[in-house]
N, C-alpha and C positions, 0 to 999 in steps of 0.2 A: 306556239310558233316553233317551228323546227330547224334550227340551222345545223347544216351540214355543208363544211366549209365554207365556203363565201356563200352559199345560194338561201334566199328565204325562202319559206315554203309556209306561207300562212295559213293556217285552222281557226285558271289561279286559285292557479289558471297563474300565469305568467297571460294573462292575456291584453293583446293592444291591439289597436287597431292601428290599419298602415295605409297609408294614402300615400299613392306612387303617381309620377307624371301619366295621366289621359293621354290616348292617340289614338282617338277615333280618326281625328284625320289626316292620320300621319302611319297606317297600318295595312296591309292588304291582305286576305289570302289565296290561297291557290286551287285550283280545283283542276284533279287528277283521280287515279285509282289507286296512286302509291299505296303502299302498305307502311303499316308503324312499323318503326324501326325499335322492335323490342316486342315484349309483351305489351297485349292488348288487357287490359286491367278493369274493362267498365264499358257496357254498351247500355243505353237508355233511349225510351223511347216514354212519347208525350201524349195520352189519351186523347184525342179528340183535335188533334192540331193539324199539322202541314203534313203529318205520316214521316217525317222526316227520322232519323235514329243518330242520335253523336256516340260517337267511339271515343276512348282515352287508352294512352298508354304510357309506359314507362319513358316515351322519348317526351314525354311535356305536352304532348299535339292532343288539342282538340279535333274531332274530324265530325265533320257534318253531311250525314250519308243522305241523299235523299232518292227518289224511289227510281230514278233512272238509271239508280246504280254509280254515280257520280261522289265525289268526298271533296269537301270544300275544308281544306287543310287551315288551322292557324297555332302555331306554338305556343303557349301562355307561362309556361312555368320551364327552368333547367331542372325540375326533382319532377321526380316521380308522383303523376295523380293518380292517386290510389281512390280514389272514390269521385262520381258526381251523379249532378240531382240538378233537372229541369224544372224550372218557373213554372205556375201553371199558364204564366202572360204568352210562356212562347218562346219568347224574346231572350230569356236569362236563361244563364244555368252556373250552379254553383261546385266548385271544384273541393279537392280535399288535396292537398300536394305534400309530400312530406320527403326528407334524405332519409327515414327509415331512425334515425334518431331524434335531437332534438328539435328539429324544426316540423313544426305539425300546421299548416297553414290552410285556411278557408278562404275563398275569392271566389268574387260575384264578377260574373263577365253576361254584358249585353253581346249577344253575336252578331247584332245589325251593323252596330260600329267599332268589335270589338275594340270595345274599351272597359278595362278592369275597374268595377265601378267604387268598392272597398276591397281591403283582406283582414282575416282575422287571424292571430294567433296563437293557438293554446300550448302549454307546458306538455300536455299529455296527447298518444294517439288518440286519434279519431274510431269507433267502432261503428259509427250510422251516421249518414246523411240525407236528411230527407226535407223537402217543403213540404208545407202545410196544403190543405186543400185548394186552398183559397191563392197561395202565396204570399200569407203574408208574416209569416214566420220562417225560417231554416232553422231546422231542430239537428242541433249536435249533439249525439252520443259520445262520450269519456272512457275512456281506459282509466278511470279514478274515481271517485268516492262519490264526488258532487255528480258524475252520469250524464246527463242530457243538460245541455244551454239551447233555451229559446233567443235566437235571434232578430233583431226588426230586419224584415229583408230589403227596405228603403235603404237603411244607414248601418246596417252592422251593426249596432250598438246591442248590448244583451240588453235582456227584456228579463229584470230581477223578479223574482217568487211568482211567475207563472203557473211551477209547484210548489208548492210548501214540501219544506224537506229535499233530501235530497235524493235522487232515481236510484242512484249505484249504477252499477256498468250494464247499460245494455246494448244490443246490438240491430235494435228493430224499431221504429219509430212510424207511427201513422195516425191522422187526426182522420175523424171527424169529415163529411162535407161541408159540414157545417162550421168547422172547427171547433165546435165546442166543447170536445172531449177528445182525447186520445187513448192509443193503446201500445203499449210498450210491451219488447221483450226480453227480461232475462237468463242469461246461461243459467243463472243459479236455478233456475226453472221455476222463472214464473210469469204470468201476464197478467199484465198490470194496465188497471183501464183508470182515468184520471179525468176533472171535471175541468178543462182551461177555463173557466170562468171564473172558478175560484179557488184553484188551483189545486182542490181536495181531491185524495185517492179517490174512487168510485167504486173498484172492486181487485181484487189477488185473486188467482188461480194458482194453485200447482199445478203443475205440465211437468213437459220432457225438460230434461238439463240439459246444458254444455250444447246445442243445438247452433251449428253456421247456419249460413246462406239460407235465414230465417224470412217469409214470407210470406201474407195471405193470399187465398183466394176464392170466388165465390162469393163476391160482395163481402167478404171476411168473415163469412160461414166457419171457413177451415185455413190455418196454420200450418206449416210444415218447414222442417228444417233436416239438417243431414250431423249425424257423430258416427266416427268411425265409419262400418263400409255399408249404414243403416240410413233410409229415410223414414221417418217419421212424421204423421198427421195428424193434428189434435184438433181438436171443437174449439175454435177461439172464445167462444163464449162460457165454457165450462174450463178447460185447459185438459179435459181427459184425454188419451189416446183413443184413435181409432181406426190408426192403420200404421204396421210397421214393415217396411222391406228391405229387401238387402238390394246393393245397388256398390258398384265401385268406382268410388271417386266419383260420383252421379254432380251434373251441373241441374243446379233447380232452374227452371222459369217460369215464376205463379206471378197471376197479376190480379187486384179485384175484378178486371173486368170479364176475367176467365171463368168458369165455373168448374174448369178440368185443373187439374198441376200437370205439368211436364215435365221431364228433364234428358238431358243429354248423358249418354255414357262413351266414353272413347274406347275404342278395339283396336289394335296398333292402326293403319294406316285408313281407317274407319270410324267413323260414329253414326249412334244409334239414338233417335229420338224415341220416347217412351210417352204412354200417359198414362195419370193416377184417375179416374173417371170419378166424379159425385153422385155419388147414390141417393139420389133422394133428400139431398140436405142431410142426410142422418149420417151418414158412412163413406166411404170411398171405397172402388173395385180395385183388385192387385193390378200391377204395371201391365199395360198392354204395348207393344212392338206397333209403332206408327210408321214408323221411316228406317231405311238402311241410307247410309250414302258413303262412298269411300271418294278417295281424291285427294286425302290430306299425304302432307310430303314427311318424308320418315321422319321421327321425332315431334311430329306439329301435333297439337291435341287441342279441342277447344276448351276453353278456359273459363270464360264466361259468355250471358246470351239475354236475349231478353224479345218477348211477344212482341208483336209490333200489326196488329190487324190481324191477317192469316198468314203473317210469314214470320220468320224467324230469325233473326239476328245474330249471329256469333261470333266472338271473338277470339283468337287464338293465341297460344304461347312463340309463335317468331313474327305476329303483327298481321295475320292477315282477318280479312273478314269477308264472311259470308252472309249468304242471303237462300233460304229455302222455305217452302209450304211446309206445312207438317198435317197434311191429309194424309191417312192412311193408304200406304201400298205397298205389298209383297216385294216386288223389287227392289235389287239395290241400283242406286245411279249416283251413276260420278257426279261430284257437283263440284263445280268449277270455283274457283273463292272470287268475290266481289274483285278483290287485292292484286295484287303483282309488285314485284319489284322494279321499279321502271328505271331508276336512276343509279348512278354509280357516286359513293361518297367522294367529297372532294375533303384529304384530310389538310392540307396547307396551301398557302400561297404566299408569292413575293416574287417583288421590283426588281428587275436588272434592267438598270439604263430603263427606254420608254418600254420594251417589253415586260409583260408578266408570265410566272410560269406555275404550274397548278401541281400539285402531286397527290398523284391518286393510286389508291391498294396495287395497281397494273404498273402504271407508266407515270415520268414526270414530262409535261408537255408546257409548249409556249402557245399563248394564244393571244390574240386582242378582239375590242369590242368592235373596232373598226372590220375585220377580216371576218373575224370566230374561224380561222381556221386553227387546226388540231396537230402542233408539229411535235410528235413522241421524238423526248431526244433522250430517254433513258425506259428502260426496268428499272421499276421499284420494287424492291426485293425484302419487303417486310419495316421502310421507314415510316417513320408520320410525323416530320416536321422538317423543311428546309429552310435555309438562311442563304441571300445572297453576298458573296465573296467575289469582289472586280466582276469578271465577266463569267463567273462561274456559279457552282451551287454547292451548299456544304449542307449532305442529309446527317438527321438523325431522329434518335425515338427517346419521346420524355416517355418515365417512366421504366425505362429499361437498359439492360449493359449491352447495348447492342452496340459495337463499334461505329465510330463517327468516319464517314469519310468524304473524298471531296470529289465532284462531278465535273469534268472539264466539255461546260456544252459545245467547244467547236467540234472536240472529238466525240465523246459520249464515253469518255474513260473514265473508271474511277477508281480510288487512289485512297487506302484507307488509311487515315489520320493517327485518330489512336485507339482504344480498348478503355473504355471506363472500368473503373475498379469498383462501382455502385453504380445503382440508378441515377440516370442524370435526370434532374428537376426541370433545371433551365440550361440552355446553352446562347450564349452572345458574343457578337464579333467585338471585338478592340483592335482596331488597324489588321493588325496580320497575325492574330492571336483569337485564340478563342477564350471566353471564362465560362465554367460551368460550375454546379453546383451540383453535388454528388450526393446521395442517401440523406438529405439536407444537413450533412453534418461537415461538406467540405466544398470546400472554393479552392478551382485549379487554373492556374492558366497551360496554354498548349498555344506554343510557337508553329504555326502553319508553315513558315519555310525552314526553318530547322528541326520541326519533327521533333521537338522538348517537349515535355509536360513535368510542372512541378507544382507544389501545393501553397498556395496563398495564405489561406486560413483555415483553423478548423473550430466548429462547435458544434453546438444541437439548434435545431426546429431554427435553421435558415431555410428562407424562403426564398431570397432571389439576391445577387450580387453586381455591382458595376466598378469597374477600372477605371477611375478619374483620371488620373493620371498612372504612370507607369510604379508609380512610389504609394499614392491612393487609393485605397478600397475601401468602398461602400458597401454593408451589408445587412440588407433587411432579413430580418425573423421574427419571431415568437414574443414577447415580451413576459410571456410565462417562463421562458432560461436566463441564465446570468448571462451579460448583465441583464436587469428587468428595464429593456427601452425597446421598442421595436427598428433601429435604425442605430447602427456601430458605424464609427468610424475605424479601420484597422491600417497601419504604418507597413507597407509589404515588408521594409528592409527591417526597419527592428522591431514587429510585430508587436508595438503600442498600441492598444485596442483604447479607445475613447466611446463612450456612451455618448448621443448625440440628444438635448435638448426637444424631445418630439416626444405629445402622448398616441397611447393608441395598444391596443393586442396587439396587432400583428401587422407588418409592412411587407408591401410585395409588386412586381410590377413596376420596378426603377427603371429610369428611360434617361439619357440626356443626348444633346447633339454634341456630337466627336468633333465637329468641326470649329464649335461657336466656344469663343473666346474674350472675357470669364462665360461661365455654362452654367446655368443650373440644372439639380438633379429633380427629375420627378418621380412620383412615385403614388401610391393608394396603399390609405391605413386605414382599419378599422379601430374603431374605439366608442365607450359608451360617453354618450353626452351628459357631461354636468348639470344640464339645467331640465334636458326632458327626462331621463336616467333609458335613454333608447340607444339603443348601436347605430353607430351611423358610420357608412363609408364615404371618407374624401380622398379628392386630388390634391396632394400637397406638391410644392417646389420649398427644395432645400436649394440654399446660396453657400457653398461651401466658404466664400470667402468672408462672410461677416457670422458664420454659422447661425444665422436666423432661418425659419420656417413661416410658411404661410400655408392656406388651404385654399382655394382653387374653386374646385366642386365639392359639393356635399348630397348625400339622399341619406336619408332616415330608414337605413333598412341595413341589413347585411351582404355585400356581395363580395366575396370572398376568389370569386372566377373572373374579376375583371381585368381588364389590357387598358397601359397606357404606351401610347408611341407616340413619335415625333417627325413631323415632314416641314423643314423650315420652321415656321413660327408657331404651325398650326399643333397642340396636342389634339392627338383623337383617343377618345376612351368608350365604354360600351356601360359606366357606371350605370345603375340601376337596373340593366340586361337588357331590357326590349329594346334601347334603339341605341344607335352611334352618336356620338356629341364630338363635335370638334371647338374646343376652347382655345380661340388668339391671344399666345400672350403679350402679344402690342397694345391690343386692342380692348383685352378681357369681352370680347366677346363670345357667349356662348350660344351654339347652333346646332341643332338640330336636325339628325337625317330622319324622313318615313323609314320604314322596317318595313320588311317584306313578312312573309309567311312564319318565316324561322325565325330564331335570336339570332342576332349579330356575334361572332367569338373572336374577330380579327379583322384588322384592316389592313390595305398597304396602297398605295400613290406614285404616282406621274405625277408630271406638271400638268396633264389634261384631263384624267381617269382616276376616278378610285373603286377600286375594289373591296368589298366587303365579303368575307368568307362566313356562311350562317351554319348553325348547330347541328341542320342535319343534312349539310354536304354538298348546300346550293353555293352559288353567288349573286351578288347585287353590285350591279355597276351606278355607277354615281360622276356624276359633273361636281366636282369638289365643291363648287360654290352655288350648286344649288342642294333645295334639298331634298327633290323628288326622287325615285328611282328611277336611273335610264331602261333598266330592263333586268327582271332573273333569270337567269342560269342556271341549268342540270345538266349535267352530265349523264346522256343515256346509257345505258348497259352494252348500246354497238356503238358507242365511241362518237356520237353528235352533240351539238350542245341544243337544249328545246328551251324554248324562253316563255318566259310567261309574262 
C-alpha cells in the first residue's frame, strides 16, 4: 500500500546449544524486489521443489525469490550469514552467521513460520555447510582439527563418532542418496570418501590442493574447484586431474544434477557465463562463451550464483540479484537485475510532544500515522542520530567528531552546539545539558544555554553514562578496566569514584526518568552465569538510594546492541533482538510485540502511538497496549511512505 500524503492507494568446540524465544506467531515478512543492503554472500536453490532460490546477505536477510520474480524478505540474524543450506523437506533451511571473529553460529529456521527452531555454536569458523540427502544430518565443516560435526537436524544435538577419527579441515561435504556414505574435500588435496554406517574411511585420493568454491557435477563423475586465476577438474573417483584453465576470479556453478560445470567471469560493467562440457564421462571440453550480458552499474560484480532449472541465479557485491537462461547466444543483452533499491533508510527517530519526526541521509521530517503526511523541516547534512530538546531537535553522529548542533523546528535553523574532541559513543539530554561519552574514555557535560562544555570523568572501555543528579554520575563500562565492576559510581565535585555492588563484563544502555522521584537507574549487563557457565544478557534496576541491584529480564545468549528506555512506567527493550518487549514496573509484567520483517533497533512513544525503528530502515507502528503491528513503513526513494 502506498501512501502519499493523506491519500491510500491500495495494491510483505566451545560448542552449545541456544534456545531463543519462538515467534512463529508473532513474525511477518515482506515481499518486494528490494535488494540486500550489502553483499549478497549465498544464493541456493532446492532440486526438485517449489523452484523457488533464497538469497543471504551481509544485512542478516534471508530473501525467498520465487519464479515471478518477487522476494519474500525476513531478517534472522544482526551478523553477517556467510553460508546456507536448504532441507531436503523444503520447509527449512540452515544458516551459518558469524561477526567475522568469535562468534561462529548455526540456526535452523522453518520459513513457513519463520521460527528459529535451534542454534548452534562453535569456537571455530565454519568452511561447509551442507544437509544430507535425505535431511537428516547438517554436516559442519571446521577451520580446526576435529573438521566436520554431524548434526541431528530434529534437535541440533551432535551426532558423536559418525566418523571415527577426526576429518581435519575441509571445505566440501556430500552424502550419499542414500546417506550411506559420503565424500569430503580437502585443501590439503584430497577426497575422501567415508562409510556413515560405521563411520570407516572408505577410500583417499590425491587431487588438486588449496582448491575454493569446491563442487561436483555429473552425478559426481567430476570435481572442480578454483586456486589462483586456474580452474581445475578432477575425476571424483580417482582425484586425478583432467582439465585445467585459466579463468579470472571465475564464479563456479556445478550441481550433480548438471552434467556440464559453468561459471561466471566479470568484465568491468559485464559478465560472461562460460561452460566446461563432459566428454563422455572420461574428460571435460575447454570453456566455451554461452552468454555476454552487461547492465551491471560500475563497481557491481557478481559474486556468487547457483543452477536453478534452466536459469541462473546471481548474486552481487552492492545486493542485487539476477535472474538469466544460459542457452547459448552470440549476443550481448542488457539484463536488467531482479533487484532495485526501492526504499530510503530511515537512520532515527523521536517524540516531540504527540508528533514524531524521522531523519533520513536527505532530510529530517514530521510525520504521523494518522495523516502519513511528509513535513521536511530540515537537510540533513551527513547526521545519524537525533534527540528531542522542548520543542526542538539536537542532531548528531555516533561514532564520529562531527559537531553536535541544535535544530530550531519552527524556524529550520540550526545552531551548532559544540565540536567533540573524539568520537561520541553515546550522546543524552539532562534538563538543559547534554552528557556524552567520547572515544569511550570520557564523559562531558555541555550546558545547552550557556554554550559550556567541561569534562566529568575520564577512563578506558566506558560504554555509556547517566547524570543522577547534578553532583551523580553513573557510569557503565568494561569490567576488564579498573575498577574490575561494570557499573561506577563517580562524585562530579570531588571525583570519588565508587565501584558499585553489580556482576557482569560489561554494562551499557542506562536509562532512568528525570522526572520520577526517588528513580531508579536502568540498564543491560552481560555476564556469564554461575550455575549454566553460558553468557547471558539482563535488564537490571539499580536503587541508588539503598545501593541494591536486581535483574528484570534475562536471555541466555549475548546481545551486546541492545536499547533500554523508559516512557512512564513502561521499560521497553529489544533484549534477545527479534522482537520489542515492554516490562511494567508496577506491574512486572512482561509483553510482548510481533516483529515485522527486520529487527527492531529503537523505540519511542505517545500516549497513543509507538513507534518502532528496524535495522534495515523501515518502521513499525504499534498501539502501545496491543501487541500486533498497525502497519510497516518505507520510505520510498520519491519521498512516500508504502506500507505493508
Amino acid at each position: 500500500m502506498l501512501k502519499n500524503n493523506s491519500n491510500y492507494l491500495k495494491n510483505i568446540l566451545s560448542l552449545f546449544s541456544i534456545l531463543i524465544f519462538p515467534f512463529s506467531i508473532s513474525a511477518q515478512s515482506h515481499i518486494s524486489t528490494q535488494s540486500h543492503a550489502g553483499k549478497v554472500t549465498n544464493v541456493a536453490y532446492l532440486e526438485d521443489s517449489d523452484g523457488s532460490v533464497f538469497s543471504a546477505g551481509t544485512d542478516g536477510f534471508l530473501v525467498k525469490w520465487t519464479e515471478d520474480g518477487m522476494g519474500e524478505h525476513y531478517q534472522i540474524s544482526d551478523l553477517t550469514i556467510k553460508m546456507i543450506a536448504r532441507s531436503p523437506n523444503g520447509n527449512e533451511i540452515a544458516v551459518y552467521e558469524s561477526d567475522g571473529a568469535s562468534l561462529n553460529r548455526v540456526s535452523v529456521w522453518n520459513w513457513k513460520t519463520f521460527t528459529r527452531k535451534y542454534a548452534f555454536r562453535f569456537t571455530d569458523s565454519l568452511t561447509s555447510l551442507a544437509y544430507s540427502a535425505k535431511g537428516t544430518y547438517i554436516i559442519c565443516g571446521t577451520a580446526s582439527v576435529s573438521g566436520a560435526f554431524f548434526l541431528n537436524s530434529m534437535n541440533g544435538s551432535i551426532i558423536r563418532n559418525k566418523i571415527k577419527g577426526n576429518t581435519g579441515v575441509v571445505n566440501f561435504i556430500q552424502t550419499s542418496d542414500s546417506e550411506k556414505s559420503a565424500v569430503m574435500y580437502s585443501p590439503k588435496g584430497n577426497l575422501i570418501y567415508y562409510n556413515l554406517q560405521n563411520g570407516e574411511q572408505k577410500a583417499k585420493f590425491n587431487t588438486e590442493y588449496d582448491l575454493s568454491q569446491f563442487c561436483l557435477f555429473n552425478n559426481g563423475v567430476f570435481g572442480a574447484g578454483v586456486r589462483g586465476s586456474g580452474i581445475f577438474v578432477v575425476q571424483a573417483v580417482t582425484g586425478s586431474t583432467v582439465g585445467s584453465f585459466t579463468a579470472q576470479n571465475p564464479i563456479l556453478i556445478g550441481s550433480n544434477k548438471s552434467k556440464d560445470l559453468y561459471y561466471i567471469v566479470n568484465d568491468n560493467r559485464q559478465f560472461k557465463v562460460y561452460k566446461i562440457a563432459n566428454d563422455r564421462n572420461k574428460a571435460v571440453i575447454a570453456p566455451e562463451l554461452m552468454r555476454t550480458f552487461s547492465g551491471l552499474k560500475t563497481g557491481e560484480q557478481i559474486v556468487c550464483a547457483t543452477l536453478a532449472g534452466e536459469e541462473i541465479y546471481a548474486g552481487t557485491n552492492s545486493g542485487n540479484i539476477y535472474k538469466f537462461d544460459y542457452a547459448q547466444a552470440e549476443r550481448v543483452d542488457v539484463q536488467q537485475a531482479l533487484t532495485d533499491k526501492m526504499y530510503e533508510k530511515i537512520y532515527d527517530i523521536a517524540s516531540v510532544g504527540n508528533d514524531f519526526y524521522f531523519l533520513t541521509p536527505s532530510s529530517i521530517f514530521q510525520s504521523s500515522y494518522e495523516s502519513s503526511n511528509i513535513d521536511k523541516k530540515a537537510a540533513n547534512s551527513g547526521y545519524t542520530n537525533i534527540i528531542p530538546y522542548g520543542q526542538n531537535i539536537i542532531l548528531w553522529s555516533k561514532d564520529s567528531k562531527k559537531a553536535v548542533v541544535l535544530l530550531e523546528l519552527a524556524s529550520g535553523k540550526m545552531t551548532q552546539l559544540f565540536a567533540p574532541e573524539g568520537t561520541i559513543q553515546t550522546l543524552k539530554l539532562y534538563g538543559n545539558s547534554l552528557i556524552d561519552v567520547e572515544s569511550n574514555s570520557q564523559v562531558n557535560l555541555f550546558d545547552i544555554q550557556n554554550l559550556k562544555k567541561r569534562e566529568l570523568y575520564k577512563g578506558t572501555s566506558i560504554q555509556d553514562a547517566i547524570l543522577f543528579t547534578e553532583n551523580d554520575l553513573y557510569v557503565a563500562k568494561s569490567s576488564g578496566s579498573s575498577p574490575n565492576v561494570p557499573l561506577i559510581y563517580v562524585n562530579v565535585n570531588t571525583q570519588e569514584t565508587v565501584p558499585l555492588s553489580m556482576k557482569g563484563n560489561v554494562a551499557y544502555s542506562l536509562t532512568y526518568d528525570y522526572d520520577k522521584n526517588p528513580a531508579e537507574i536502568y540498564g543491560i549487563t552481560i555476564y556469564t552465569n554461575a550455575q549454566t557457565k553460558k553468557l547471558t544478557t539482563s535488564i537490571f534496576a539499580y536503587k541508588p538510594q539503598t545501593k541494591s541491584s536486581r535483574y528484570l529480564l534475562s536471555i541466555t545468549d549475548e546481545d551486546s546492541e541492545a536499547f533500554a528506555n523508559l516512557f512512564d512506567n513502561i521499560l521497553y527493550t529489544n533484549i534477545g533482538k527479534s522482537q520489542v518487549r515492554s516490562y511494567n514496573l508496577s506491574t512486572r509484567r512482561d509483553f510482548q510485540y510481533r516483529r515485522s520483517a527486520s529487527m527492531p533497533i529503537k523505540t519511542v512513544r505517545n500516549q497513543d502511538k509507538m513507534v518502532v525503528l528496524n535495522r534495515d530502515g523501515s518502521i513499525s507502528w504499534y498501539n502501545p497496549t496491543l501487541n500486533s503491528v498497525l502497519a510497516d513503513w518505507y520510505l520510498t526513494t520519491e519521498g512516500s511512505w508504502f506500507e505493508f
